[in-house]
N, C-alpha and C positions, 0 to 999 in steps of 0.2 A: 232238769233244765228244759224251758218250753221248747219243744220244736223247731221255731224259727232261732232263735238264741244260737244250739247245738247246731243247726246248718251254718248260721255265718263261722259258726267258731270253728267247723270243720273247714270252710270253706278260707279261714284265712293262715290255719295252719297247712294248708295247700299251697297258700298264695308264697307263705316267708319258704315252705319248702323249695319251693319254684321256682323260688326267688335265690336262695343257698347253690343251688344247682347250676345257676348261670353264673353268679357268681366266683362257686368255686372253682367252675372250668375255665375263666377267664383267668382268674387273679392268682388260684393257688388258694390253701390253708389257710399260711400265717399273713397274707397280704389282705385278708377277708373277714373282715373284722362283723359281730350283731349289726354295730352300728350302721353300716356299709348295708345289710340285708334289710334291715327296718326300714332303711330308703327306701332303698330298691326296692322292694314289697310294698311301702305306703302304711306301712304300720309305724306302733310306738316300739323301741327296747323293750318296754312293758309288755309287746303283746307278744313278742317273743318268748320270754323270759314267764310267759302264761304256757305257751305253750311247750316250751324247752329250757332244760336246767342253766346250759351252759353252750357254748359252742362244740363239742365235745357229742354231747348226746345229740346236739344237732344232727351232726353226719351220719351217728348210727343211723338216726331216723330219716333221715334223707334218705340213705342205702339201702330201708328196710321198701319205701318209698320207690323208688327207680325198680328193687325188685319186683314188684307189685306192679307197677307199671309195664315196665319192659320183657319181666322174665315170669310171667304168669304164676308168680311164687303161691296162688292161694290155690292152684291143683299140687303143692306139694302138702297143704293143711289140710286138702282134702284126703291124699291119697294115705295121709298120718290117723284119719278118722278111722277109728274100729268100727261106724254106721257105714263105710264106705264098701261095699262088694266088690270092688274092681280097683284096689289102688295100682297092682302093677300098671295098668293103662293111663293110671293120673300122671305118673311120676315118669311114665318114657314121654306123655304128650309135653308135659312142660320141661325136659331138657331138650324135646325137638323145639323147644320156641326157641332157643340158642339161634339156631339160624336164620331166624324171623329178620326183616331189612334193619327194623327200630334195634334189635338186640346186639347185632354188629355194628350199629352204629355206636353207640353205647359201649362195647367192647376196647374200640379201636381209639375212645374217647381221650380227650383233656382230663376229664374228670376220673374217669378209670384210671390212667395213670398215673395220679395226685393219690389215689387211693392207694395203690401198688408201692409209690414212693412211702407211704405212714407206715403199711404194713411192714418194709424192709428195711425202717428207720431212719431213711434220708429226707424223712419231711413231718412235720406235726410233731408232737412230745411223747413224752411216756405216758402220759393220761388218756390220750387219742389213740396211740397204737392200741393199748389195753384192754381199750372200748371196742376200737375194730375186732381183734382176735378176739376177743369176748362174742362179741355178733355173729364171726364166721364159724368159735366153738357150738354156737346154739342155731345152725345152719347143719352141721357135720351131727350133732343129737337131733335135729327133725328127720334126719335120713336115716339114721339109726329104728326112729320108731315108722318108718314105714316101711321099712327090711321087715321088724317084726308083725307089720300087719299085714304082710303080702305073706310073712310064713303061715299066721294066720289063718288065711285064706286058700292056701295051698297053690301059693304062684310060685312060692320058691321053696325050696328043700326044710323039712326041718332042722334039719341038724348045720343049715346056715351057719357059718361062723362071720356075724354081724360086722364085728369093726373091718374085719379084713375085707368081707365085700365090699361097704360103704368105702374105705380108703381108695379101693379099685375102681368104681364110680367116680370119687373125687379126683381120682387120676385120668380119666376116660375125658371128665369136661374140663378139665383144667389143660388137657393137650390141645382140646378145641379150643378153649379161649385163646392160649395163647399163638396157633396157627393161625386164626382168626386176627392175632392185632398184627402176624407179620402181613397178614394180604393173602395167605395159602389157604383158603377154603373153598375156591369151583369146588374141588373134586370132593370133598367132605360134605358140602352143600346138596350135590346130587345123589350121595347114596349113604345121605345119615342116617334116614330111618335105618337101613340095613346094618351099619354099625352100630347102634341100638339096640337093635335088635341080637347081636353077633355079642353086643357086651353081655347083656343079662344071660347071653346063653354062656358064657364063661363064667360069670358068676354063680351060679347055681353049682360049679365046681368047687367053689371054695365052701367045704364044708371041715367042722370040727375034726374029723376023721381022716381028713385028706390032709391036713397040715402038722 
C-alpha cells in the first residue's frame, strides 16, 4: 500500500473511531447504530465495514484505542518485550498514568460505564459481552508475560507464582478505578507511587512455596 494511501486509511479509521467514542458516550450501544458513525465520521458504511467487521469489533477496537490513548497501554508491550531490561519500571510507569487528569476523566466516563453495563450483562448482547471479556482475557495474559519477564530479569522472585500475583495487581487497579469513579482519589493521587511501590513489594511474596 503506497504511503500516502496507508496514512489516509490510518487516518480515517481514527476518524470512525472517534467518531464510535462520542457516539457511544452520548447515545449508548444499542441506540448507536454504523450508520449513525459513518455520518458522524463523514465516511461511507463501506469504509467502516473496511475497516471493522461489525459493530461488535468495533468497541473492542475502540477500547483497544482509548487504552493507547489514555492509559499509555504500549509501556505495557514494552515492559512484555524479552529486548526490554527494565520492564518492572514499564509496567509501575503506565499504572501510575491511572492518575493522569485524561485517565480519570475516562474512568468516571459515560462511555466507561456503557462498558461496565456489557460487561455485567445489563447492556449490549452476548456477542459484545464475549468480545469484551475476550479483550480483558488478553489484557490479564499481557501481564502474565511481563511477571515472566521481570522474573527474567531478576525484578521479581523466581519461584513467582504468576497468576496469583497478576490477580493481586488486577485487584490493586481495579480498587483505583473504582475509588476513582466514586470521587475518592485526593489521597491515592498523592501517595500512589508509594502504593505502587508497597504493592510489588507484597507481591514478590506471593511465591509457589508460600501458598
Amino acid at each position: 500500500m503506497p504511503r500516502r494511501t496507508q496514512e489516509d486509511s490510518l487516518a480515517t479509521r481514527k476518524k470512525i473511531l472517534e467518531s464510535a467514542q462520542r457516539l457511544f458516550t452520548r447515545r449508548g450501544y444499542e441506540r448507536t447504530s454504523l450508520s449513525d458513525i459513518a455520518k458522524y465520521a463523514g465516511v461511507t458504511r463501506g469504509a467502516i465495514y473496511w475497516h471493522f467487521e461489525n459493530k461488535e469489533e468495533l468497541l473492542v477496537n475502540l477500547m483497544d484505542f482509548i487504552d493507547t490513548e489514555k492509559f499509555s497501554i504500549q509501556l505495557l508491550h514494552d515492559a512484555a518485550d524479552p529486548a526490554e531490561p527494565d520492564p518492572l519500571s514499564k509496567l509501575k510507569t503506565c499504572i501510575k498514568s491511572m492518575v493522569d487528569e485524561e485517565s480519570n476523566k475516562f474512568i468516571s466516563s459515560s462511555l466507561m460505564s456503557m462498558i461496565i453495563s456489557i460487561m455485567n450483562g445489563s447492556a449490549g448482547n452476548d456477542i459484545v459481552r464475549a468480545k469484551v471479556l475476550e479483550f480483558i482475557k488478553a489484557r490479564h495474559e499481557l501481564m502474565n508475560k511481563i511477571l515472566r519477564n521481570c522474573i527474567a530479569k531478576g525484578q521479581l522472585p523466581a519461584n513467582l507464582a504468576i497468576a496469583t500475583a497478576a490477580e493481586h495487581l488486577a485487584m490493586f487497579c481495579v480498587g483505583f478505578f473504582h475509588q476513582s469513579r466514586l470521587g475518592y482519589t485526593e489521597n491515592l493521587k498523592k501517595h500512589f507511587e508509594y502504593f505502587i511501590d508497597r504493592e510489588f513489594e507484597e507481591i514478590k511474596h506471593f511465591t509457589v512455596d508460600s501458598l
